[in-house]
Steps between C-alpha positions, in 0.01 A plus 500: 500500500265697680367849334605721725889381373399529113375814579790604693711363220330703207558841705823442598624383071258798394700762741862339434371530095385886574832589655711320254293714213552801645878416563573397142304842332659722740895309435373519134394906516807575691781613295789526807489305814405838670190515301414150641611492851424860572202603241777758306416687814182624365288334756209751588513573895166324624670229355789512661336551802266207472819291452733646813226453703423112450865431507548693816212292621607163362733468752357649827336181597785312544720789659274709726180380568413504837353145529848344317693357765770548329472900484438499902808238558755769295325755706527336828879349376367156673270214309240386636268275342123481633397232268678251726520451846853631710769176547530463821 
């Protein structure tokens, strides 16, 4: 295996073991299921913020970009695909 894939391996275990620690002491610090899912609504607002704003974003590539195809097709109600040529 080349190094490029061990290294991409280590990264990838080291951030699914970072987000499975911070999962487990946050389920374990939370008391209700609102204090887990929803910070017991004491989330500061820059927070908040910071979070609204990348899931807002997470999804506007694949709705709205302007160079999605898909996104022009909805807008043009048609589907036209100009990675490969027209049938004739």
């Amino acid at each position: 295996m080349e190094a490029k894939v061990i290294w991409l391996f280590a990264f990838v275990g080291m951030y699914w073991a970072y987000c499975i620690f911070w999962g487990v002491k946050g389920a374990l610090q939370a008391k209700t299921a609102s204090d887990y899912f929803i910070a017991g609504r004491r989330m500061s607002m820059w927070v908040f913020i910071l979070a609204a704003t990348a899931t807002s974003f997470s999804g506007w590539p694949m709705k709205v970009h302007p160079e999605n195809d898909v996104a022009v097709a909805a807008r043009m109600k048609t589907h036209i695909d100009m990675r490969r040529p027209a049938m004739k």
